[in-house]
N, C-alpha and C positions, 0 to 999 in steps of 0.2 A: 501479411499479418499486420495489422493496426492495433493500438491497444488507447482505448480513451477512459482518462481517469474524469473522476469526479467529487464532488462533493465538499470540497475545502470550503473555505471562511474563518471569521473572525469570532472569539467564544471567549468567555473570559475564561480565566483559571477556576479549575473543580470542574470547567462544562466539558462536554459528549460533541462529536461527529463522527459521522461514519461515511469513511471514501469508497467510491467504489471503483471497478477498472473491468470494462468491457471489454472483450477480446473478439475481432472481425478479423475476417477473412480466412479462416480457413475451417472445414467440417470438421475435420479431426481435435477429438481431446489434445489439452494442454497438459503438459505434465507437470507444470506447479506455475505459482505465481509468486512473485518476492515484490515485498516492498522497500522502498527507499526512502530517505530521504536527506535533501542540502540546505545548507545555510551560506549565503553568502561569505566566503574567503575559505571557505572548507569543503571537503572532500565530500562527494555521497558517500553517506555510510547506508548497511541495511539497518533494516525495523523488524521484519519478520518475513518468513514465507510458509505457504502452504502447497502441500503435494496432491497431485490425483486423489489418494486414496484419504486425505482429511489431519493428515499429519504437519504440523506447524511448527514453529521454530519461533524464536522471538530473542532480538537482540536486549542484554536481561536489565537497561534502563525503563524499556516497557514493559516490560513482565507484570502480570494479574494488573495491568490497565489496558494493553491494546489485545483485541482478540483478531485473528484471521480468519474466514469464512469463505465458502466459493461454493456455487453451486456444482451438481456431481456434472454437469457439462465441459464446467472451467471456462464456460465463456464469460463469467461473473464471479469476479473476489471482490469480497471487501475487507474493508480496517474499519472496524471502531474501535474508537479512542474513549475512552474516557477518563477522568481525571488529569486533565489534561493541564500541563506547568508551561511556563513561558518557554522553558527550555524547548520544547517541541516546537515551537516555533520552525517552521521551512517549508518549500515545498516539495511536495511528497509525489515519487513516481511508481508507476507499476512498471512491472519486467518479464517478460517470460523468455527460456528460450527454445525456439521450435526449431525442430530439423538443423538443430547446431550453430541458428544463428539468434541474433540477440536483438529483441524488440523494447523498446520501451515508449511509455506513454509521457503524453505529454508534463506532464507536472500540475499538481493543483495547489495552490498555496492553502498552508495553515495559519493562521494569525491567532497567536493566544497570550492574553494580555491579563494581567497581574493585578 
C-alpha cells in the first residue's frame, strides 16, 4: 500500500487549499483515512479523520474551517482548508491503516503567511 499526498503550497492567511491523498496498491476498501500534521521541533499531531461509511472527526482547533471528504472507494481523501492562520503552517500527511499495519504518505507542506 502506498499512499500519495498532495496539493500543499503557499496561501496567505483567510486563503483555501485542498490536499488530497491517493491510496495504491491494494483492491480492497480503506477503512478510514486520518490526517496529520508537523511543525519542525514538534510532535505530529492529528487534524482529522474520515471513516468508510462518511463519518469524521476533527482535532477542534480546525473545527467549521477544515472539512474531510473521500470518495466511497477510499482510494481518495481530501482536506480542505479554509481559513487558513499561520498557525497551520506544517506539513501535512495522510495515514491509513490496512490489515493492521500503518502507511503513511509522504508529506506535503503548507505555507501560510500572515
Amino acid at each position: 500500500v502506498q499512499l500519495q499526498a498532495s496539493g500543499g503550497g503557499s496561501v496567505q492567511a483567510g486563503g483555501s487549499l485542498r490536499l488530497s491523498c491517493k491510496v495504491f496498491g491494494t483492491r480492497f476498501n480503506i477503512n478510514g483515512v486520518d490526517w496529520y500534521r508537523q511543525t519542525p521541533g514538534k510532535q505530529r499531531e492529528a487534524v482529522g479523520s474520515i471513516t468508510s461509511r462518511g463519518i469524521t472527526n476533527y482535532e477542534d482547533s480546525v473545527k467549521g474551517r477544515f472539512t474531510i471528504s473521500r470518495e466511497k472507494t477510499m482510494q481518495i481523501a481530501y482536506l480542505q482548508m479554509n481559513s487558513l492562520e499561520s498557525e497551520d503552517t506544517a506539513v501535512y500527511y495522510c495515514h491509513v491503516t490496512y490489515r493492521g499495519l500503518n502507511y503513511w504518505g509522504q508529506g506535503t507542506l503548507v505555507t501560510v503567511s500572515s
